[in-house]
C-alpha positions in Angstrom: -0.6 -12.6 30.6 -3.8 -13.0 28.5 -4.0 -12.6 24.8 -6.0 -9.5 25.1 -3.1 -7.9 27.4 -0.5 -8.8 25.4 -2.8 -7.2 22.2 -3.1 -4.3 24.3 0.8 -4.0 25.2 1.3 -4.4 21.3 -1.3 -1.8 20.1 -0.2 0.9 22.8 3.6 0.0 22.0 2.7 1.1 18.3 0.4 4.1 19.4 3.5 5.7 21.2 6.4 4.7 18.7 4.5 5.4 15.5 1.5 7.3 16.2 0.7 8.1 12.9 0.7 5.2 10.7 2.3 5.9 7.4 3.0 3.8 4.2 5.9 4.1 2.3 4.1 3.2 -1.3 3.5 5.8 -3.7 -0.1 6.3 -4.8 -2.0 9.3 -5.8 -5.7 7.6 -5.9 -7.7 4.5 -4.4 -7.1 2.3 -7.2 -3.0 3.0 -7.5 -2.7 2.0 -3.7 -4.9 -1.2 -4.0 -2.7 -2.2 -7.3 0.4 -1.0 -5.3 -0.6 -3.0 -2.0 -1.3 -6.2 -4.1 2.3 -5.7 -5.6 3.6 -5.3 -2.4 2.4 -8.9 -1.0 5.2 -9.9 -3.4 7.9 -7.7 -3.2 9.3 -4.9 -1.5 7.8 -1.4 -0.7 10.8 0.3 -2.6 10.5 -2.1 -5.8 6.1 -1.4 -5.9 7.5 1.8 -5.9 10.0 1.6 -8.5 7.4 -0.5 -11.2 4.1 1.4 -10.6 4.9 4.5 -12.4 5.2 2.4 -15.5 1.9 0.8 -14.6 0.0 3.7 -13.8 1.1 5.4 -16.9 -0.4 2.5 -19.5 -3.3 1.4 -16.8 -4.1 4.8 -15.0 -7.9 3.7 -14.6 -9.3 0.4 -13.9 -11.5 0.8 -17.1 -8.2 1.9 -19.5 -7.1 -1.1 -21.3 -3.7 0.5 -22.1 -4.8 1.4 -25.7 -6.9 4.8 -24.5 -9.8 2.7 -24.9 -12.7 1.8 -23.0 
């Protein structure tokens, strides 16, 4: 079997068991899912999940600084 059959088996084994790809992560804008997908290269999807709300709240904006300022 080559490497692009066994690509192929993978991709159409995913495409029938999940064929809508889905994250579990919690985001409710671009930025929030980039900072939550960073986080999760380090821990688990359930732990992002549990800190970000804290995040989001003081750093809900790429340009907040956590002090309401610019």
């Amino acid at each position: 079997m080559t490497k692009k059959e066994r690509y192929a088996g993978v991709i159409a084994y995913f495409e029938a068991q999940v064929p809508i790809a889905e994250t579990e992560l919690l985001y409710e804008n671009p930025f929030q899912l980039l900072v939550a997908v960073i986080l999760s290269a380090q821990c688990t999807d359930k732990r992002v999940n549990l800190t970000t709300p804290s995040i989001f709240a003081k750093f809900p904006t790429p340009q907040k600084n956590g002090k309401g300022k610019f």
